[in-house]
N, C-alpha and C positions, 0 to 999 in steps of 0.2 A: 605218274607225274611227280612222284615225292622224291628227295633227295636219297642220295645213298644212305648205306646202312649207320655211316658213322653220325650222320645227322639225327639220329634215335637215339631212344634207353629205353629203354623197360621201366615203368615206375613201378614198384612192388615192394621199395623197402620203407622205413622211416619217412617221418615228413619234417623237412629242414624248411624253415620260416627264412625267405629270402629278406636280403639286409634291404632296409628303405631307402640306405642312399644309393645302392645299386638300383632299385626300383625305378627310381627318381631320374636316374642319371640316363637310363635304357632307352625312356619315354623321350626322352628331350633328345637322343639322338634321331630316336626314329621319328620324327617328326620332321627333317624334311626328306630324307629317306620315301614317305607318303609322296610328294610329291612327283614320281615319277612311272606311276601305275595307278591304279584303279584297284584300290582292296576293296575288302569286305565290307568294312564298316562305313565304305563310300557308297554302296549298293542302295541302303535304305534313303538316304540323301538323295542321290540321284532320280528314285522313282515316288520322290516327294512323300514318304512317310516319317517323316520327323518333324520334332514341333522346334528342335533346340540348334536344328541348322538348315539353312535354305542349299538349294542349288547354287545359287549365286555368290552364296560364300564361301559353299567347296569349293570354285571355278576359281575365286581370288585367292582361294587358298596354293591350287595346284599351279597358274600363271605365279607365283611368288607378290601378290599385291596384298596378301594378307597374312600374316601368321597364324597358327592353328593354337588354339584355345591348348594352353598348356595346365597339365590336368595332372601332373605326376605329382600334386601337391593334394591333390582331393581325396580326404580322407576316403568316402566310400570307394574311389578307382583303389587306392592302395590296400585296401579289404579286400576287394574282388583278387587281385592279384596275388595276395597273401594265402586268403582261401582256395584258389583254384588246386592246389595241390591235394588238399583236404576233400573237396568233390568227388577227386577223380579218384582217390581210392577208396570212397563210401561208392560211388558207382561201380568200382571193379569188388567190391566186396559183397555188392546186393547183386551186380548179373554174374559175379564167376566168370567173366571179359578181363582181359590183359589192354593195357591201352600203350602207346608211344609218345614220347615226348616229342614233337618235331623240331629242331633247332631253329632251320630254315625256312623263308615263305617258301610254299610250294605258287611255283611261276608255271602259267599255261604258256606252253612253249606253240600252244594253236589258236591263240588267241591274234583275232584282228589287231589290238592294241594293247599296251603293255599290262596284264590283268596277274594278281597274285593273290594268293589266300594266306593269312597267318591262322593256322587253325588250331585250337588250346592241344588235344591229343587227339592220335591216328589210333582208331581201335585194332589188335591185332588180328588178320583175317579180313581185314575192310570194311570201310566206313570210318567217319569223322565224330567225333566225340566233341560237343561246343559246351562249354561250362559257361554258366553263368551266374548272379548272388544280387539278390532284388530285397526289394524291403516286403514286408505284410502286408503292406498296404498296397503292394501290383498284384497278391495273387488272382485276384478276379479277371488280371491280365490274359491268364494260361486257362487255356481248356483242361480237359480231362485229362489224366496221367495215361500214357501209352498211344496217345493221338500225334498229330498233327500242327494242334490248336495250339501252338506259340505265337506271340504279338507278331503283327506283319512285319516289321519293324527285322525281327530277328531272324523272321522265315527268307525275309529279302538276303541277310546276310546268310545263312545258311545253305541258298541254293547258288550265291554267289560263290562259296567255299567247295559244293557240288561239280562246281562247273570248271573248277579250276584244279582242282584233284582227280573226276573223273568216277570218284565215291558214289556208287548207287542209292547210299542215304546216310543219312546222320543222326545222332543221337544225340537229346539237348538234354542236361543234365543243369536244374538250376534249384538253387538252395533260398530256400525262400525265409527270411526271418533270420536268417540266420539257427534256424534250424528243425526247418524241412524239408528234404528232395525230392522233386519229381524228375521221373524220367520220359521223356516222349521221342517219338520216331517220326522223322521228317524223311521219305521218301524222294529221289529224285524227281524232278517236276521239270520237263522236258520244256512242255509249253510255257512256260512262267522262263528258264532258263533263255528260250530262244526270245522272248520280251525283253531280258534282262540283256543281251548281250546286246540287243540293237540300241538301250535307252543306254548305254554306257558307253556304245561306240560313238552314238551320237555325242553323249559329254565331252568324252575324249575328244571328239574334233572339232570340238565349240572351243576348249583350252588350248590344240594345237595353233587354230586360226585365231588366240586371242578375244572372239567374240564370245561374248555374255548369251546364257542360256535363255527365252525368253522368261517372264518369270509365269509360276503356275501356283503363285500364291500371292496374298495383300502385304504379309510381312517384304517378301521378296523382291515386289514392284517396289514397297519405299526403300527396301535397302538400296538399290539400281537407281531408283529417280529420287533421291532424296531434295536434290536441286534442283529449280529450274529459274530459268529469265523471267519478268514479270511483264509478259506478251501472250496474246491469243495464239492460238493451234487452230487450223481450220480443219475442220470434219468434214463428213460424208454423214447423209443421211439414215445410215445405218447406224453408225455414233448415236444421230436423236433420237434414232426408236429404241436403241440400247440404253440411253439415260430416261426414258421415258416408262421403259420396259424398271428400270431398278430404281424409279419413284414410287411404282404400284405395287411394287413388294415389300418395297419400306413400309408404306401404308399399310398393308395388311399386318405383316410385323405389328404394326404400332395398335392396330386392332387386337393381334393375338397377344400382344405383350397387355394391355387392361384387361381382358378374359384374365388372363394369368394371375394376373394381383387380385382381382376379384373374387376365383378362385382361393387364393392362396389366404387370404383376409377370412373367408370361411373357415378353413382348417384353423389359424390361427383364435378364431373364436372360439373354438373348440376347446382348445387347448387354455385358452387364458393364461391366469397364473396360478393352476391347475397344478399342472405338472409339467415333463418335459417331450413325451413320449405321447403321438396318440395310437390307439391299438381298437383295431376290430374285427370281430372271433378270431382273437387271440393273435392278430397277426399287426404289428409295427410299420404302420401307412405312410406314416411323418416325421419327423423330431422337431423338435425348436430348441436346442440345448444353449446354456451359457459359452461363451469363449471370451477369451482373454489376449488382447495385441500389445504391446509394446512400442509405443512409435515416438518420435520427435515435436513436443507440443511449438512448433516453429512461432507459432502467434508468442505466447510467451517468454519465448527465447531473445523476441527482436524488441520487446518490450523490456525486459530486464537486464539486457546486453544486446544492446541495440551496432556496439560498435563489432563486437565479437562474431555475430548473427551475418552478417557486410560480406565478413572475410571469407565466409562459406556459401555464400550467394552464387549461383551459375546458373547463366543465362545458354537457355539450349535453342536451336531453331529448328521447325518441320513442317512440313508441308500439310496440310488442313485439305481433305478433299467434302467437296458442298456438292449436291444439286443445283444447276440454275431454276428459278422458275419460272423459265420457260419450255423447261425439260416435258413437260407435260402433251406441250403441243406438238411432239412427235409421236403421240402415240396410235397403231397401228388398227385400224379401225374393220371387223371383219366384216 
């Protein structure tokens, strides 16, 4: 499924640091370009594994009711993109592997719906080569080196890039810290594939038809009903034992949440002002370290420039969801 030959190179020579206004300028074409297929990076969104965008704002993204989060300006995307050249031949340096640059998405020409991969390098001999450059602070993200274990997150995009090349597996190559590589092996996953293409074609005809995905998250629901009329909805008794049912977990919550302080007032006695660290046989159970925030003392702002304070005032509105208490009296009695 990859393009012809001229759509490659061989990376094997020097490494030329792309110019940032070329960077800059790439991303903001391709960004409505996304709008007319279902990539990789849409895969994880779609089967709800990301925290930084719902389904629902892919959907307004792909109908044109939203713009896409323009990110050619984000220092760490322009490191990633900078860096990828440099991966790719620390990776073809440690396995003795040649890789391909691919110019073009490679487009599943068997796909139900318009589906594409943009994938970093084609390793020569086959298989997909995914770079990627994380901070120290995700490597507890990644399993073991030579596994599997990538955040799901990436595994989603990886078998979407699978499934759309045809690639028996892929190799994820990601620089953690900026500078350490692990290499892992993400094997075709047939059953996960045949999941992905049905939660995508389903997308896909939720954008054709204009209809919104329902939501499969709390953020998602308020993005979708941010509004409403200031009138009752009549339910079904299902509804009450539903509200009924998510009073008695609150409660418990609120049970487990004073255990917790309880607990946690203990270790802190421990510690006092001791020190910062408690430790036993030798092993680091807790911390309570200093930190330091930097924030806007607004109280004293409106006090000593009370007119200046006015100008920067914004008034936001949102929707508040409560329990009635009457919620209770549905609940389901064995």
């Amino acid at each position: 499924m990859y393009e012809d030959e001229d759509a490659v190179e061989i990376i094997d020579g020097p490494i030329t640091l792309p110019d940032a206004g070329e960077v800059a300028a790439q991303m903001k074409a391709d960004i409505e370009d996304r709008r007319t297929f279902i990539g990789g990076s849409d895969a994880p969104v779609i089967l709800g594994l990301v925290g930084w965008k719902t389904r629902f704002e892919l959907y307004q993204e792909k109908i044109g009711e939203k713009e896409p989060d323009d990110l050619s300006d984000v220092e760490r995307v322009q490191w990633g993109i900078i860096l990828e050249d440099s991966v790719a031949q620390m990776y073809m340096r440690r396995t003795g592997k040649k890789v391909r640059r691919v110019n073009r998405r490679v487009v599943n020409q068997d796909s139900p719906f318009p589906s594409a991969a943009q994938i970093d390098r084609h390793i020569v001999g086959g298989g997909v080569l995914e770079i990627k450059t994380t901070d120290a602070s995700n490597a507890a993200e990644w399993g073991p080196e030579g596994t599997a274990e990538i955040p799901p997150h990436y595994y989603a995009q990886v078998q979407h890039q699978l499934k759309d090349t045809g690639d028996t597996f892929a190799e994820v190559a990601v620089l953690i810290g900026g500078n350490r590589m692990r290499l892992y092996l993400v094997p075709r996953d047939e059953e996960f594939i045949t999941d992905l293409i049905a939660a995508e074609l389903e997308f896909w005809t939720f954008c054709q038809l204009r209809t919104p995905p329902d939501p499969i998250t709390l953020d998602e629901a308020t993005l979708r009903w941010g509004r409403a009329p200031a009138q009752p909805v009549m339910g079904t008794t299902l509804h009450g034992a539903t509200a009924a049912e998510l009073a008695m977990v609150k409660a418990e919550l609120k049970v487990l949440e004073t255990q917790a302080d309880a607990l946690e007032l203990q270790l802190k006695k421990a510690l006092q002002d001791l020190g910062d660290t408690l430790m036993v046989e030798g092993k680091a159970v807790c911390t309570w370290k200093e930190q330091s925030r930097t924030g806007l003392d607004s109280a004293a702002l409106k006090q000593d420039e009370p007119e200046l304070a006015s100008r920067y005032e914004k008034t936001t509105s949102f929707r508040v969801f409560r329990l009635g208490k009457e919620a209770n009296s549905f609940r389901r009695t064995a």
